[in-house]
C-alpha positions, -999 to 999 in steps of 0.1 A, spaced: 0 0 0 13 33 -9 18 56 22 -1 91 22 29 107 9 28 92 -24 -9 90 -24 -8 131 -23 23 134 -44 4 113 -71 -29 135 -66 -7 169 -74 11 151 -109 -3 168 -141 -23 142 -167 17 149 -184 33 142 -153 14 108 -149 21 101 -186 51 104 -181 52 82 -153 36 54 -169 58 58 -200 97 55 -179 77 21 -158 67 7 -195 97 13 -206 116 -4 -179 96 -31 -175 102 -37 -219 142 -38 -210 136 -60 -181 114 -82 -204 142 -81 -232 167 -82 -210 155 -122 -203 162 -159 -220 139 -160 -250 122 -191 -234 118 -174 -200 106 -140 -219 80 -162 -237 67 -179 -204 61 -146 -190 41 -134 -223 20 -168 -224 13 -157 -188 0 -124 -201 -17 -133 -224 -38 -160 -208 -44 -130 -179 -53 -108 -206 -77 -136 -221 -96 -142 -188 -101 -106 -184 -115 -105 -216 -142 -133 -212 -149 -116 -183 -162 -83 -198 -174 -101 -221 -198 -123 -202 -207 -93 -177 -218 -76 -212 -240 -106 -221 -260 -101 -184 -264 -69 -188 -276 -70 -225 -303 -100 -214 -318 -77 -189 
């Protein structure tokens, strides 16, 4: 949990700050990714991608409910 300090310094940033912010993390965490064995790099996508899939059915079944009411 972020401490109160960081929760106010987050709540001052500009959008641009924020961007830019999320821009240096993705950026890292690309290096970090490249920076890995290919077969451990790809383990870690399949991992993402089956997160990314579950998500997906998710939304897409909570759409479903609503759109049968």
């Amino acid at each position: 949990m972020l401490s109160q300090r960081k929760l106010e310094m987050y709540r001052r940033m500009t959008p641009e700050e924020r961007w830019k912010e999320v821009e240096e993390l993705m950026t890292l965490a690309w290096r970090d990714l490249k920076s890995r064995p290919k077969e451990e790099r790809e383990r870690i996508l399949a991992l993402i991608r089956e997160e990314s899939d579950k998500s997906d059915a998710l939304i897409l079944e909570g759409l479903r409910r609503l759109g049968a009411k």
